[in-house]
Structures are given as C-alpha cells and as structure tokens.
C-alpha positions as CSV (number, residue, x, y, z in Angstrom):
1,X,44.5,86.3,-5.6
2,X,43.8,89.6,-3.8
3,X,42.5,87.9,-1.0
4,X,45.1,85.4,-0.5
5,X,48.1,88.3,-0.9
6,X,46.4,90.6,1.7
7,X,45.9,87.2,4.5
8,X,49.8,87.2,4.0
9,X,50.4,90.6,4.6
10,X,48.2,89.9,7.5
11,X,50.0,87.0,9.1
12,X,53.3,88.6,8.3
13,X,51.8,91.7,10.5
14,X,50.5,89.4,13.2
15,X,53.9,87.8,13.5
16,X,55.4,91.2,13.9
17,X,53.9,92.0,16.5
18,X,54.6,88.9,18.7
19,X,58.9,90.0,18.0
20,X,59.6,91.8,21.7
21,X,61.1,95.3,20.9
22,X,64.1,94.4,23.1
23,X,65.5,91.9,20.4
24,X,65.8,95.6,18.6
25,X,67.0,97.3,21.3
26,X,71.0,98.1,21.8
27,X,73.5,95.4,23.8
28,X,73.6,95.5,27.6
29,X,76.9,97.3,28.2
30,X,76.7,95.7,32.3
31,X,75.6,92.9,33.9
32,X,76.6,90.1,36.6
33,X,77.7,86.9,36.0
34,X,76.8,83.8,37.2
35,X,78.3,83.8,40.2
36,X,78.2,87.1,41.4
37,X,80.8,89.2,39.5
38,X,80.3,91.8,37.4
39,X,80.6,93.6,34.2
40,X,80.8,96.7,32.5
41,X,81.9,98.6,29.2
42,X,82.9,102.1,28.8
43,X,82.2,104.5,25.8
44,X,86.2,103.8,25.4
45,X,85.9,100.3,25.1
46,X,87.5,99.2,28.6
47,X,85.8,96.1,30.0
48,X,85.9,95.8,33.3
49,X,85.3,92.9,35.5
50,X,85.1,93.1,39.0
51,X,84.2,90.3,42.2
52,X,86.1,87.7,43.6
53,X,87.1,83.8,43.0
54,X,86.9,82.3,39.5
55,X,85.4,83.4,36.6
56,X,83.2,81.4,34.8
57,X,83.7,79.6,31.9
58,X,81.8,80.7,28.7
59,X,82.2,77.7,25.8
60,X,81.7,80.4,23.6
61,X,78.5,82.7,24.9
62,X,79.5,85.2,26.8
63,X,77.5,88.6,28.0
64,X,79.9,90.9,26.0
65,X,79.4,88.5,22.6
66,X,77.3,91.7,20.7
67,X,80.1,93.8,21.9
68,X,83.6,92.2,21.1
69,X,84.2,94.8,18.2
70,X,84.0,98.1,20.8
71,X,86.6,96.1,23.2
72,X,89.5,97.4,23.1
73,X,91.4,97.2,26.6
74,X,90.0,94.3,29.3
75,X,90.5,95.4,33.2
76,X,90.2,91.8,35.5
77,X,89.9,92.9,38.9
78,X,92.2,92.3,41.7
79,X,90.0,89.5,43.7
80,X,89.7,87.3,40.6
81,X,91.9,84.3,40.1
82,X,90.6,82.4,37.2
83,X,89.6,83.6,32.9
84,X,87.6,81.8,32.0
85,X,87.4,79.6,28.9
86,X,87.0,81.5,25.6
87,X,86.3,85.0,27.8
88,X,87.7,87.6,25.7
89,X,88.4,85.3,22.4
90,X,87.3,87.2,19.0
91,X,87.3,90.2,20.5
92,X,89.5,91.6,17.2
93,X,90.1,95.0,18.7
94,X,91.9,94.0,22.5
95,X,95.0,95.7,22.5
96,X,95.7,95.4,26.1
97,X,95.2,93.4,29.6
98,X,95.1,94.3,33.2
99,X,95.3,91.1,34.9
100,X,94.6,92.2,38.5
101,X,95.7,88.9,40.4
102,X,95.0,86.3,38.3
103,X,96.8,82.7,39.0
104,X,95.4,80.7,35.4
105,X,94.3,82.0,32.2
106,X,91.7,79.6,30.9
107,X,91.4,77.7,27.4
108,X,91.1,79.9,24.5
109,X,90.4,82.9,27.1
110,X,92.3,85.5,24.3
111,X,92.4,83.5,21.4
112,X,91.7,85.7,18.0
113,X,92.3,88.9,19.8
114,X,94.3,91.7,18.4
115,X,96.5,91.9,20.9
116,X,100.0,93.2,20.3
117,X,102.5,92.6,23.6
118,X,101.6,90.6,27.0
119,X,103.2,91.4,30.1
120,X,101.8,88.7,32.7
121,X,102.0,89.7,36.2
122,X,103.7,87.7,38.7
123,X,100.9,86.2,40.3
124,X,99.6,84.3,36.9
125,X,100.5,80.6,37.5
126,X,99.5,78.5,34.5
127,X,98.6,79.6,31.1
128,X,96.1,77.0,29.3
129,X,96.3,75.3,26.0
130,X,95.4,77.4,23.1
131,X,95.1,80.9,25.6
132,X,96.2,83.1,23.2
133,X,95.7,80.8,20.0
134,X,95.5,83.0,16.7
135,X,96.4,86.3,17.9
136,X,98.3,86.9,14.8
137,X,99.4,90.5,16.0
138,X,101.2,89.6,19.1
139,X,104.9,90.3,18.8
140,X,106.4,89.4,22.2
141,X,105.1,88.0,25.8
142,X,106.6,88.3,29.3
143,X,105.7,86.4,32.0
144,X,106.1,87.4,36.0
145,X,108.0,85.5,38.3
146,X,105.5,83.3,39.6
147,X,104.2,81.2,36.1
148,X,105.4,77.4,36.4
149,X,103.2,76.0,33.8
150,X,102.6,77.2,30.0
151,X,100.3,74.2,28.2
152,X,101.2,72.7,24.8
153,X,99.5,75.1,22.2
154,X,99.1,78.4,24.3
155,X,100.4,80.1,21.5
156,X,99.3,78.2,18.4
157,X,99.4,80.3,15.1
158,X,100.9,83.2,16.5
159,X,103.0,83.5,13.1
160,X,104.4,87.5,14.6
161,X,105.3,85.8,18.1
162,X,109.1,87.4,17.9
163,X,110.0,87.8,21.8
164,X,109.4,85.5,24.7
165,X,110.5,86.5,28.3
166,X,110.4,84.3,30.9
167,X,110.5,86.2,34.7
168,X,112.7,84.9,37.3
C-alpha cells in the first residue's frame, strides 16, 4: 500500500513538472493581431487598438479573453474600418467606445457589455446583427450622419434601450 501511494505521489510530481510556468504566469496585456494591428491595455482599463484596414474576426477567442473584466473603456484607432465579430462582447465592465473611423461594427462585436450610451461617429456605415445584443445597461444610442444600414437584431434584449437618435 505504501509503495503504491508514494508511485502516485511520484507520477503526480512528474506530471508537474512537464506544466510550463507560463500557463501560471499573468495575461499578456499587448500583442498584434493577425494582420498586423496591435493591442494594448492600460493599468486603467483602456484598450487600445491601433493599425489600419479591418480587424479580424474573433468567433469568440480573442487576445484580450483573460482580460474582459479590467476593460473598461475600448479606444479603435483612426485607420481601422472594420470590429470584428464578437471583439469586445462579455467584456461586463465597457462603459465607453472611441470609434476612430470605423465604417461596420461586426456581429456580436459588443454584445453583453456594460455599456450605458453610444454615440456613433459619422463615418460608421452599417451596424451588424446582434452588435450590441444583451447589453442590458444601455439606455440610449446615436448614430452620425453617415449610418445607412442597422441589421435586424443589433439590439436584441436591450430591455433599458430608452432613446434612439438617428443623425442626419
């Protein structure tokens, strides 16, 4: 009996050992995306991503996943066009967007966000199904002059939705 208890503790130690030490380590607060961009979070919780073109789609992995709960404000930068699918969704603690100049927010890009009020620029053209689904704290949304499409579902289960404001 004593032998077989100490080959576990053993194996168990053994197995130990082969765990890398980074899967203890802290999250990556930066990185680059697939295609070039980049990424980075502040000790206040402002995400920032920076490039040019479209952001990738993230059907639900993203760099920032071990991070949503320290998100509080996302910054897109000027020479991206696109959010991608599911980007900032379930990050609970977003309470506010710079959208640079983005033309489309992607599928599910803020769903399940804590966001409060949306003011979209003028240069956001299209808002995709189910963008903002679940954000059960967001009270009113304005859009710029420039949006000409909003997809059936953008706003699905957004019980607080009070205001709507279209631009010109």
């Amino acid at each position: 009996m004593k032998k077989r208890v100490l080959s576990i503790i053993i194996a168990v130690c053994l197995i130990l050992t082969m765990v890398p030490f980074s899967a203890f380590a802290e999250p990556a607060k930066s990185g680059t995306l697939e295609n070039g961009m980049t990424w980075s979070l502040s000790d206040s919780g402002t995400l920032t991503v920076s490039g040019t073109g479209k952001m990738p789609d993230f059907y639900y992995i993203k760099p920032w996943d071990k991070l949503t709960d320290e998100i509080s404000a996302v910054v897109v930068g000027s020479g991206i066009t696109y959010i991608g699918y599911d980007a900032f969704s379930c990050c609970g603690n977003l309470k506010s967007i710079d959208f640079g100049g983005v033309t489309e927010i992607g599928q599910y890009a803020f769903s399940y966000t804590g966001l409060k009020t949306v003011v979209l620029p003028d240069t956001v053209k299209k808002v995709d199904s189910y963008a903002f689904e679940n954000c059960t704290e967001l009270t009113s949304f304005a859009t710029g002059a420039g949006l000409e499409y909003i997809y059936p579902g953008a706003f699905r289960s957004c019980e607080s939705l009070e205001s709507v404001t279209f631009g010109a």
